[in-house]
DOFIKE-435362 format. One record per atom (N, C-alpha, C, O): residue in three letters; atom name; residue number from 0; x, y, z. Coordinates in Angstrom, 1 decimal. Layout:
NODE     r    a     k        x        y        z
NODE   ALA   CA   NUM        X        Y        Z
...
This chain:
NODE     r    a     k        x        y        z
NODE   UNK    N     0    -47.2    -19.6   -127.9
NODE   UNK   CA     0    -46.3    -18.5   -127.9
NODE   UNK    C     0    -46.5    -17.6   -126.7
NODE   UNK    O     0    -47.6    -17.5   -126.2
NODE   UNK    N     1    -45.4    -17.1   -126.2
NODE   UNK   CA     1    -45.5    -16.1   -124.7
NODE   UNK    C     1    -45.6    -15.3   -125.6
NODE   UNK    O     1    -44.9    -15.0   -126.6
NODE   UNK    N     2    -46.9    -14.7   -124.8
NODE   UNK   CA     2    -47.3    -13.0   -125.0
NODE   UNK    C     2    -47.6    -12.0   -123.9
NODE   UNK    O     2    -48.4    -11.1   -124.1
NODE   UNK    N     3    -46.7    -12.3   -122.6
NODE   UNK   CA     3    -46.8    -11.5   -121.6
NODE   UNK    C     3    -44.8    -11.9   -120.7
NODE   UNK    O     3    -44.0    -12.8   -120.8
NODE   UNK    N     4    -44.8    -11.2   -120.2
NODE   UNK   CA     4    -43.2    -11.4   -119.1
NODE   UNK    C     4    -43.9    -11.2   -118.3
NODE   UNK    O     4    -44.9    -10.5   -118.3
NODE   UNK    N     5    -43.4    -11.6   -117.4
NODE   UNK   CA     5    -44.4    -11.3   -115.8
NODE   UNK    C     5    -43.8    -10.5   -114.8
NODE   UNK    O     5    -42.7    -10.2   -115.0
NODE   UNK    N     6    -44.2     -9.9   -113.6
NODE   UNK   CA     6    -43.2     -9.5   -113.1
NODE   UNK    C     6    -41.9     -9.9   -112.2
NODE   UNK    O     6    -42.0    -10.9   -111.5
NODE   UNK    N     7    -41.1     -9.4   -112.0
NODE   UNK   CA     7    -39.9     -9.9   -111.5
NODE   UNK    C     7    -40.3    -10.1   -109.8
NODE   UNK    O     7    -39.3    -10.4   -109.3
NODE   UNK    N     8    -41.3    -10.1   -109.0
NODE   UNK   CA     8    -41.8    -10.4   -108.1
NODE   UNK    C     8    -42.6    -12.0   -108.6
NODE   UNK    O     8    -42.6    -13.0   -107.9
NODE   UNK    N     9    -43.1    -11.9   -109.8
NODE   UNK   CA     9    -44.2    -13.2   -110.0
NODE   UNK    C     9    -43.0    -14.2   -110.2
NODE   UNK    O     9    -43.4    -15.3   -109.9
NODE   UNK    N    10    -42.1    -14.1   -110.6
NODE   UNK   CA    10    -40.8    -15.2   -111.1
NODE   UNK    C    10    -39.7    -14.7   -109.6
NODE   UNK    O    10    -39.6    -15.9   -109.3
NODE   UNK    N    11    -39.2    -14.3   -109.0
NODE   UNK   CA    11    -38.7    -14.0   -108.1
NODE   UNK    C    11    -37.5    -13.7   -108.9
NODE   UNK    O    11    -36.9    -14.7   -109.1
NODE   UNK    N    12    -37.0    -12.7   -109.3
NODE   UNK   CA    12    -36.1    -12.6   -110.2
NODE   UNK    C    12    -35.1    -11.6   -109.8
NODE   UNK    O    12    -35.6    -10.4   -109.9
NODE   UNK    N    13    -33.9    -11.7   -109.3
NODE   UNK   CA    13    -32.7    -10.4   -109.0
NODE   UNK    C    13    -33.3     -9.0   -109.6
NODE   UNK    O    13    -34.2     -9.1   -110.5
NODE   UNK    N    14    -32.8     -7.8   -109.1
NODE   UNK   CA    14    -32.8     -6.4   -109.7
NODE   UNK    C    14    -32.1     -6.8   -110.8
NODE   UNK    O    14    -32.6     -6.6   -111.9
NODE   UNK    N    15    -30.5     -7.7   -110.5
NODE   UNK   CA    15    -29.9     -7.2   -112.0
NODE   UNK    C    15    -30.0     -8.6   -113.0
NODE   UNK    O    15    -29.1     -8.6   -113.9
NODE   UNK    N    16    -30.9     -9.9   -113.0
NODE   UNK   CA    16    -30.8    -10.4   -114.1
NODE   UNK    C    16    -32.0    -10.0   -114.4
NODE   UNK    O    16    -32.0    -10.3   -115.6
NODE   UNK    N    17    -33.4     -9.4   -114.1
NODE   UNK   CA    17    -34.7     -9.0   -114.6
NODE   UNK    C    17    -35.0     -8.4   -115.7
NODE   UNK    O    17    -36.0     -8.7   -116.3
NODE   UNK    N    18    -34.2     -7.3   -116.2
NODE   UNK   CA    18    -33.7     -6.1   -117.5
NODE   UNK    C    18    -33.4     -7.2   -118.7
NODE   UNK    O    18    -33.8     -7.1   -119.8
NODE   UNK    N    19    -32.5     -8.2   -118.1
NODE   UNK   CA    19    -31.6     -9.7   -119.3
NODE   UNK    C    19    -33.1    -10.1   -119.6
NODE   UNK    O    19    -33.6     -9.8   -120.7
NODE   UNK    N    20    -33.7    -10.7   -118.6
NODE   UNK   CA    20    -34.6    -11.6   -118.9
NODE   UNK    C    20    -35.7    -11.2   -120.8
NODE   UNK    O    20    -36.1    -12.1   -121.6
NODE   UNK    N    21    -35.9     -9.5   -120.7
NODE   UNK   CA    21    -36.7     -9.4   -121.8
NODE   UNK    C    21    -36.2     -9.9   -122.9
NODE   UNK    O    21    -36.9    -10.5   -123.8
NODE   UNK    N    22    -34.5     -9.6   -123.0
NODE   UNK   CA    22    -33.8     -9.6   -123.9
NODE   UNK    C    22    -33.8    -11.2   -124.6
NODE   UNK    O    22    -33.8    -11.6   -125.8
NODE   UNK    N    23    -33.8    -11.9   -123.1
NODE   UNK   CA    23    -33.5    -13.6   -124.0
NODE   UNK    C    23    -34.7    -13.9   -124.3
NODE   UNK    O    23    -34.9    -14.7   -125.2
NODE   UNK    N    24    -35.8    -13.3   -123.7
NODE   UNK   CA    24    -37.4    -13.6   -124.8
NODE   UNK    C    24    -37.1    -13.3   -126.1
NODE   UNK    O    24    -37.3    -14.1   -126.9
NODE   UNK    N    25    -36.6    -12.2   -126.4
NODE   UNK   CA    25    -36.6    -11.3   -127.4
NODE   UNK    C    25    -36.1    -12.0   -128.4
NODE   UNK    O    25    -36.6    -11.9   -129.5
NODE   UNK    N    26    -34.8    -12.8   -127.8
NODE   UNK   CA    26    -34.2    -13.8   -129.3
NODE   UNK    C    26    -35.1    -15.1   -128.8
NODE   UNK    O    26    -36.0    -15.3   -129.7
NODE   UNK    N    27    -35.2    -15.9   -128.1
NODE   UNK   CA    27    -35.9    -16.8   -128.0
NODE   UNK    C    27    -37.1    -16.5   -129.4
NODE   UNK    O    27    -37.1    -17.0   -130.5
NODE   UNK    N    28    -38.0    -15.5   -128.6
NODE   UNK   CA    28    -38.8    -15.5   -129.5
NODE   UNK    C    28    -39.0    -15.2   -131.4
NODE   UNK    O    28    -39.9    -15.6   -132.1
NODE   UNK    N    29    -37.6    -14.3   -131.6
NODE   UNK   CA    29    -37.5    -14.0   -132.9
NODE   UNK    C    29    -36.9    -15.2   -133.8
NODE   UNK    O    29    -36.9    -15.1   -135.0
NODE   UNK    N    30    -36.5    -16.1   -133.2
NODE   UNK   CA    30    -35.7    -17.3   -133.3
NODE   UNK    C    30    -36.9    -18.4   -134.3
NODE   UNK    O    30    -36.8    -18.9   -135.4
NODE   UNK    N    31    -37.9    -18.4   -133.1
NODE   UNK   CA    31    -39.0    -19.2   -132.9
NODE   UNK    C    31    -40.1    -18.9   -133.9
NODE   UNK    O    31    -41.1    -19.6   -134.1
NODE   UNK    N    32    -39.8    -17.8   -134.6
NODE   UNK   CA    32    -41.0    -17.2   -135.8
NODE   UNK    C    32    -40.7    -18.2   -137.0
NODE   UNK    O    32    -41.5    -18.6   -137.8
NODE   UNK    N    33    -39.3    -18.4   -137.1
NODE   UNK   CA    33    -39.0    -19.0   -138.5
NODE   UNK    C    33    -37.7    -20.1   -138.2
NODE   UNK    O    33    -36.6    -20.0   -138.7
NODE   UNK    N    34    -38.2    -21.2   -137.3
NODE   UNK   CA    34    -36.9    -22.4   -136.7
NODE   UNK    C    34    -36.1    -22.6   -137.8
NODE   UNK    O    34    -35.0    -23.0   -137.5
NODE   UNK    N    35    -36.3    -22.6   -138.5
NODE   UNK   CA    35    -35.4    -23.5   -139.7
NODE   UNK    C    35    -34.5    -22.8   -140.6
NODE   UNK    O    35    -33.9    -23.4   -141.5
NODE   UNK    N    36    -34.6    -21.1   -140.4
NODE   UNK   CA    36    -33.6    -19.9   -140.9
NODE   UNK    C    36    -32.8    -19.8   -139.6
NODE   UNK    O    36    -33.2    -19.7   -138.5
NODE   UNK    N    37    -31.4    -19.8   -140.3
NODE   UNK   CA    37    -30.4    -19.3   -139.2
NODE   UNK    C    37    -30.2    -17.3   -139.5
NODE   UNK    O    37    -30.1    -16.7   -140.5
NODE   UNK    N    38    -30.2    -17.0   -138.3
NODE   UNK   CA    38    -29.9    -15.4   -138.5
NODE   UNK    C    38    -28.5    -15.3   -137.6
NODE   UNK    O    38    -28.3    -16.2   -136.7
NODE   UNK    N    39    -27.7    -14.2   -137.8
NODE   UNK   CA    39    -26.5    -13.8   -137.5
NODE   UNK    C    39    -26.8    -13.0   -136.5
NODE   UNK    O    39    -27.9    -12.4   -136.5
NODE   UNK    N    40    -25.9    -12.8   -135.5
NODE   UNK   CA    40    -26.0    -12.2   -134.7
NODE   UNK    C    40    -26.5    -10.6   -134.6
NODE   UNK    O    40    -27.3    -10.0   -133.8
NODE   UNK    N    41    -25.8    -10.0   -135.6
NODE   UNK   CA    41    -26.0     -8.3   -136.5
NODE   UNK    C    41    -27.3     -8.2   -137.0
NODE   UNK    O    41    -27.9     -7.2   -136.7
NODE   UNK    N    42    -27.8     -9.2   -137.9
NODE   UNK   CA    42    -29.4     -9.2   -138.0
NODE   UNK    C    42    -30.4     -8.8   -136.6
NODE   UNK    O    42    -31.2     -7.9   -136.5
NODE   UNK    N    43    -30.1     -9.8   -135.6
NODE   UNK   CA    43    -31.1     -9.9   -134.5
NODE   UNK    C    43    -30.8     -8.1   -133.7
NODE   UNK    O    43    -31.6     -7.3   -133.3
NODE   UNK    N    44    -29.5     -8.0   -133.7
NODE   UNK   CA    44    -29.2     -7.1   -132.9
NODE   UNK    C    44    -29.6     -5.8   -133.2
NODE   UNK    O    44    -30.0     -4.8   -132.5
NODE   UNK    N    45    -29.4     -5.9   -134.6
NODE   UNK   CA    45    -29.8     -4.3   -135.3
NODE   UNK    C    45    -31.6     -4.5   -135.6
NODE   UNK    O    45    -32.3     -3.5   -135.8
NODE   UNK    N    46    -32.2     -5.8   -135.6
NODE   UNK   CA    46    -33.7     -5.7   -136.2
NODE   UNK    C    46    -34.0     -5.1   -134.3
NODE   UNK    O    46    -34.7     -4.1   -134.1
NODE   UNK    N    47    -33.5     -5.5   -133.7
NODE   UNK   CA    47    -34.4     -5.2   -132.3
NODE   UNK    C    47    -33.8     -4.3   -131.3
NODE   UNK    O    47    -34.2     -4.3   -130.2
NODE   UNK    N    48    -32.7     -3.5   -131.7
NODE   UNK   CA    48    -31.8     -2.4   -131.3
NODE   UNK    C    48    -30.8     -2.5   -130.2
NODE   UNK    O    48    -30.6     -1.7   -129.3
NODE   UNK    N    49    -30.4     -3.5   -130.5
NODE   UNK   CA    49    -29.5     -4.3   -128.8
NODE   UNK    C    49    -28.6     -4.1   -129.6
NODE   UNK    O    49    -28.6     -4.1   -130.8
NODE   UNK    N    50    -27.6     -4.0   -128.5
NODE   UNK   CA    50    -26.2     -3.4   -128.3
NODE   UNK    C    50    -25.6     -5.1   -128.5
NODE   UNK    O    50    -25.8     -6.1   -127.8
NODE   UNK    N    51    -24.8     -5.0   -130.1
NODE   UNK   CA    51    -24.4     -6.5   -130.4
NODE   UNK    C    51    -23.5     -7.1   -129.1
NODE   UNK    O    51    -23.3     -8.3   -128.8
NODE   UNK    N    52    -23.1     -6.2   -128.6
NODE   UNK   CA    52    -22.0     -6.8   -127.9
NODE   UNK    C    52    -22.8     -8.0   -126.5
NODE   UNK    O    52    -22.6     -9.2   -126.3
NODE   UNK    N    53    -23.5     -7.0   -125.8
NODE   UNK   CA    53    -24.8     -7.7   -125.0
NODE   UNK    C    53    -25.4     -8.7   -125.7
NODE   UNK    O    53    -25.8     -9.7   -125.0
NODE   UNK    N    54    -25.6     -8.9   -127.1
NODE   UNK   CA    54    -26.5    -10.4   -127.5
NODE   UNK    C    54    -25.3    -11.3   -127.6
NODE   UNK    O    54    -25.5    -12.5   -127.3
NODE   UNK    N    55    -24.3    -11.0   -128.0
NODE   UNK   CA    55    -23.1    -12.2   -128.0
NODE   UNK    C    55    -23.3    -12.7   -126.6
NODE   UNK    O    55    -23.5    -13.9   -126.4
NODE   UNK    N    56    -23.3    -11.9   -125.7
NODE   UNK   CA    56    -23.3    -12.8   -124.5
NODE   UNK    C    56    -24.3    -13.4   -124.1
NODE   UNK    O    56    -24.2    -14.4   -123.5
NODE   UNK    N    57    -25.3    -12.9   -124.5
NODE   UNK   CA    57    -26.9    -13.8   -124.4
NODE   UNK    C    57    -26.8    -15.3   -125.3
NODE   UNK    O    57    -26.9    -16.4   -124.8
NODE   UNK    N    58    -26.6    -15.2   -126.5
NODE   UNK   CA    58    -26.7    -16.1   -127.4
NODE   UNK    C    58    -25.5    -17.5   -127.3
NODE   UNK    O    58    -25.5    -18.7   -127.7
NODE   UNK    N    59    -24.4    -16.6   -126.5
NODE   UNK   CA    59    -23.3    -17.6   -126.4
NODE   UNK    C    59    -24.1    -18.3   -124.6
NODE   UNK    O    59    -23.4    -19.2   -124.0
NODE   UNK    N    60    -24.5    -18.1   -124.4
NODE   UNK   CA    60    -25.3    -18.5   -123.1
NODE   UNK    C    60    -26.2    -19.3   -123.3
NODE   UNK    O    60    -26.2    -20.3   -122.6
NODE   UNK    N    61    -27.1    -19.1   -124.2
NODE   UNK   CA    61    -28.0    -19.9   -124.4
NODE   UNK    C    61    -27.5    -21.1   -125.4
NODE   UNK    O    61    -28.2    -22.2   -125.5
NODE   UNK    N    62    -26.5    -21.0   -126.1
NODE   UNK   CA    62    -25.9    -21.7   -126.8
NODE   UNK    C    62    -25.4    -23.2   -126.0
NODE   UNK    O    62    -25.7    -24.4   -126.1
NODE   UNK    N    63    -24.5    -22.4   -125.2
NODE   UNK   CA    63    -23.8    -23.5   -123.8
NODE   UNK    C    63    -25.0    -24.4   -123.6
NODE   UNK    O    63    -24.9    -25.6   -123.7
NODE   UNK    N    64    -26.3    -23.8   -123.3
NODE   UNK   CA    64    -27.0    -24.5   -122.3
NODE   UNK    C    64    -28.0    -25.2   -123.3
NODE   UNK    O    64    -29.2    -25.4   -123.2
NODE   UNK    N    65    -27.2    -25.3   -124.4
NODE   UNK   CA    65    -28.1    -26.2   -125.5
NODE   UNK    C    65    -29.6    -25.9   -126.3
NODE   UNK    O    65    -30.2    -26.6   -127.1
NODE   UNK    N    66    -30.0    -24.4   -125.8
NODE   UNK   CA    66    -31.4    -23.9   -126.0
NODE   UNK    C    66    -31.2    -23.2   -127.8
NODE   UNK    O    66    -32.2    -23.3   -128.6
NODE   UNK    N    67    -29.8    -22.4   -128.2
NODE   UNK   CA    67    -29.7    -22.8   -129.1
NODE   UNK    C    67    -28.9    -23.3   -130.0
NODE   UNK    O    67    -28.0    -23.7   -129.2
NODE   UNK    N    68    -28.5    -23.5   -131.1
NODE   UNK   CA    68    -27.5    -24.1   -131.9
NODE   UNK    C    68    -27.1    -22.8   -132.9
NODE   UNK    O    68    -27.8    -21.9   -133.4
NODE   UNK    N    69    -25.8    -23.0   -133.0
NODE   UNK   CA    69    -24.6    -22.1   -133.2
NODE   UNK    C    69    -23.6    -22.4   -134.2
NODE   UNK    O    69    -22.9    -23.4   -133.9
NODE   UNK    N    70    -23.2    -21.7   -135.6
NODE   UNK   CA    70    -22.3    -22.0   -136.4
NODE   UNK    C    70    -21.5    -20.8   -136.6
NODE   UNK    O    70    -22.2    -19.8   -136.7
NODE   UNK    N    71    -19.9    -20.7   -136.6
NODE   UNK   CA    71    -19.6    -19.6   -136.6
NODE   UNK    C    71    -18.8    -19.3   -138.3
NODE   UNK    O    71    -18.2    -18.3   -138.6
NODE   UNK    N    72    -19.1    -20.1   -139.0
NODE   UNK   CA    72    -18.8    -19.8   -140.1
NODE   UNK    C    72    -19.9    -18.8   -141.2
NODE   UNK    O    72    -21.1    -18.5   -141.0
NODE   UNK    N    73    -19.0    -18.6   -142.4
NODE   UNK   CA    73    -19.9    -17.4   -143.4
NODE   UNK    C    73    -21.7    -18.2   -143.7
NODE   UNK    O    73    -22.7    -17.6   -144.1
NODE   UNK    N    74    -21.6    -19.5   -143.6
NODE   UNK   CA    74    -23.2    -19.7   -143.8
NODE   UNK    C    74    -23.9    -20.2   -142.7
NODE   UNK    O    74    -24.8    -21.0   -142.7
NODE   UNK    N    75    -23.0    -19.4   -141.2
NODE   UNK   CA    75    -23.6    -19.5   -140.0
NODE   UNK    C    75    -24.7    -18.5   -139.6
NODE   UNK    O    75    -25.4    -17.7   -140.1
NODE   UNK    N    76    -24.6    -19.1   -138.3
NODE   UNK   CA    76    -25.8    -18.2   -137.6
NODE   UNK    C    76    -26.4    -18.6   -136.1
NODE   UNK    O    76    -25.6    -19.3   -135.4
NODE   UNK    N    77    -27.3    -18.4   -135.7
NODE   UNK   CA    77    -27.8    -18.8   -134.5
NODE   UNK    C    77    -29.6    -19.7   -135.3
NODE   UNK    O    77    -30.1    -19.6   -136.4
NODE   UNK    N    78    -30.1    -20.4   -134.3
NODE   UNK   CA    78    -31.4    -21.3   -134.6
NODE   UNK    C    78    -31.1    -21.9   -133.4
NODE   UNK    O    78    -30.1    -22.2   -132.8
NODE   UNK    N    79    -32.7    -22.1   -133.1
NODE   UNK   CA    79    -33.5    -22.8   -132.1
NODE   UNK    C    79    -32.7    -24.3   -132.0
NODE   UNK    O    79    -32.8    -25.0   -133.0
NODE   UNK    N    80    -32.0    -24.8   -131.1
NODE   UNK   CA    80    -31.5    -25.9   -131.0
NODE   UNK    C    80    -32.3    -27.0   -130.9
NODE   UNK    O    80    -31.7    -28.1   -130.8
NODE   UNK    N    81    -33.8    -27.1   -131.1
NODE   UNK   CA    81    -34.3    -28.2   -130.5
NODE   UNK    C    81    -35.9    -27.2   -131.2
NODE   UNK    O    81    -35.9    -26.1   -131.5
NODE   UNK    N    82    -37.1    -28.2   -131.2
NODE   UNK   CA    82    -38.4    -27.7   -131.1
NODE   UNK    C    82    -38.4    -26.4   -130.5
NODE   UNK    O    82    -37.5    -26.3   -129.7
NODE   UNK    N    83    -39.2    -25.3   -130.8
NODE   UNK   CA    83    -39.1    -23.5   -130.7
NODE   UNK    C    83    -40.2    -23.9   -129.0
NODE   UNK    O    83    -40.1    -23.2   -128.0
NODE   UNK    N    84    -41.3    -24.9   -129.2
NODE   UNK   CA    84    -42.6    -25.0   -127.9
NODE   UNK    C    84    -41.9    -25.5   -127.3
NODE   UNK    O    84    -42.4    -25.6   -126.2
NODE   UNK    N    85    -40.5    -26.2   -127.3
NODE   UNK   CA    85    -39.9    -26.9   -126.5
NODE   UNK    C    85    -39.0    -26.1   -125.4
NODE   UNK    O    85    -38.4    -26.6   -124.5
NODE   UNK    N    86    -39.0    -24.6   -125.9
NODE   UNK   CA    86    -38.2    -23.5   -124.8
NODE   UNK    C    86    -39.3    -22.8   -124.5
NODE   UNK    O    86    -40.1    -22.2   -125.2
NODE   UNK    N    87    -39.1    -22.9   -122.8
NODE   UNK   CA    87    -40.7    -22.4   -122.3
NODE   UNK    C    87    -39.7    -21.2   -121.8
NODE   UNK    O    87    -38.5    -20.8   -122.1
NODE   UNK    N    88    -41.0    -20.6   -120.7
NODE   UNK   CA    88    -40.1    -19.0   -120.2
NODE   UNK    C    88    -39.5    -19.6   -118.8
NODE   UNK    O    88    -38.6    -19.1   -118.1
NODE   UNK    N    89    -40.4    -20.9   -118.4
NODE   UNK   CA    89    -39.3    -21.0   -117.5
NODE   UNK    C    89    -38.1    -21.3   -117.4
NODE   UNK    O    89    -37.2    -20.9   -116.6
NODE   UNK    N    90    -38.1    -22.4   -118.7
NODE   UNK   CA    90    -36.4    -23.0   -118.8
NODE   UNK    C    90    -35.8    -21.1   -118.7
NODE   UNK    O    90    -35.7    -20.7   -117.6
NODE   UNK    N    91    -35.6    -20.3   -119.7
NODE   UNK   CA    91    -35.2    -18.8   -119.8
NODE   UNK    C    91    -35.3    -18.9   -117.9
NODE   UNK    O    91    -34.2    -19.2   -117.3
NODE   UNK    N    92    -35.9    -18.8   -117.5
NODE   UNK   CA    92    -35.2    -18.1   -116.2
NODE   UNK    C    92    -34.4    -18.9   -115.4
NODE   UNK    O    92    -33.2    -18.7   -115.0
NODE   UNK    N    93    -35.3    -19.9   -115.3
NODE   UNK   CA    93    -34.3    -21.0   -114.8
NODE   UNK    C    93    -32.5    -20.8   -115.1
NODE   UNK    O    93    -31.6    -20.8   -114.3
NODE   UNK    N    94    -32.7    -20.7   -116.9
NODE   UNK   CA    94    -30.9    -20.1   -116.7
NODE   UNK    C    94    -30.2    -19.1   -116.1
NODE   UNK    O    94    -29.0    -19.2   -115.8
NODE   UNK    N    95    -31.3    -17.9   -116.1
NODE   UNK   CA    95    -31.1    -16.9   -115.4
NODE   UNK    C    95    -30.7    -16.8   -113.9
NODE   UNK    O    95    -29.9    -16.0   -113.5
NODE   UNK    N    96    -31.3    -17.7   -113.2
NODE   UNK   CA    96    -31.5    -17.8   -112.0
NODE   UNK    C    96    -31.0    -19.3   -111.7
NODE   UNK    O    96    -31.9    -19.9   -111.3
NODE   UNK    N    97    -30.0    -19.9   -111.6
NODE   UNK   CA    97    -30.2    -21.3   -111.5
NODE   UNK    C    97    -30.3    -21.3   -109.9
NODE   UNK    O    97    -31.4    -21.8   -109.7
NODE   UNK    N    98    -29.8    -21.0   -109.0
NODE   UNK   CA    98    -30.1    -20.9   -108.1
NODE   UNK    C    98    -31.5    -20.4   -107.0
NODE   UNK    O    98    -31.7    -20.7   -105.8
NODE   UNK    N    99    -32.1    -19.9   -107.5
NODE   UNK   CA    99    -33.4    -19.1   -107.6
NODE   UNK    C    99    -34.7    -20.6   -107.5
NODE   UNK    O    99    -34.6    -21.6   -108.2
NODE   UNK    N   100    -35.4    -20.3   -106.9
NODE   UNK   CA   100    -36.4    -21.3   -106.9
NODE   UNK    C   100    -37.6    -20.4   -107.0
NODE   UNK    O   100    -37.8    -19.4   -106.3
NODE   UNK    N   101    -38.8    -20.9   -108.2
NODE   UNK   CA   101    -39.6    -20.1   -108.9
NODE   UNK    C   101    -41.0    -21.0   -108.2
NODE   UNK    O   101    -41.1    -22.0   -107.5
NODE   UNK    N   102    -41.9    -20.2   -108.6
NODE   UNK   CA   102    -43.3    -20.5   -107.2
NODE   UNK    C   102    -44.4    -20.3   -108.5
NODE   UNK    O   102    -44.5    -19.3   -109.1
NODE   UNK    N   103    -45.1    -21.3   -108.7
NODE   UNK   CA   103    -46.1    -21.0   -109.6
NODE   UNK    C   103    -47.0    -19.9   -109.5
NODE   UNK    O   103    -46.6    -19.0   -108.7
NODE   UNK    N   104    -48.3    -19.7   -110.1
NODE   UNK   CA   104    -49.3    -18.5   -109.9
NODE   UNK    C   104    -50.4    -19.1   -110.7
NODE   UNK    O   104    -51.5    -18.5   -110.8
């Protein structure tokens, strides 16, 4: 489980996707507590005080890029598309940044 973000210098990370970056831990991670419950977008947004409109665009992002799986019907929700240890923080930046080349430490 990640229990640190690093800084936007240690990942080489833009001024403006670095602020995003906590946000996609944030569902990554609340995702990852319980893989096999789907939660709704309004659940995540109101348990952790994001502006629903901002997580639609996060979740429809990470959706696209397969990290998670997505039903938009009444017994939908969002869930970890794949194993929860199988989304590291780098894949998360990596989407962030595709262009961006990241430097160990």
């Amino acid at each position: 489980m990640i229990d640190w973000i690093p800084s936007r210098k240690a990942v080489n990370c833009t001024d403006a996707t670095y602020p995003a970056h906590g946000l996609y831990l944030k569902v990554i991670l609340h995702l990852a507590q319980n893989p096999d419950k789907r939660y709704t977008v309004r659940y995540v947004s109101e348990h952790h005080g994001i502006s629903r409109n901002h997580l639609v665009k996060v979740v429809n992002e990470l959706c696209n890029h397969g990290v998670l799986g997505g039903k938009r019907v009444c017994t939908g929700g969002i869930k970890p598309a794949g194993a929860p240890e199988d989304i590291t923080q780098g894949l998360i930046v990596r989407l962030m940044e595709p262009s961006n080349g990241l430097f160990c430490m």
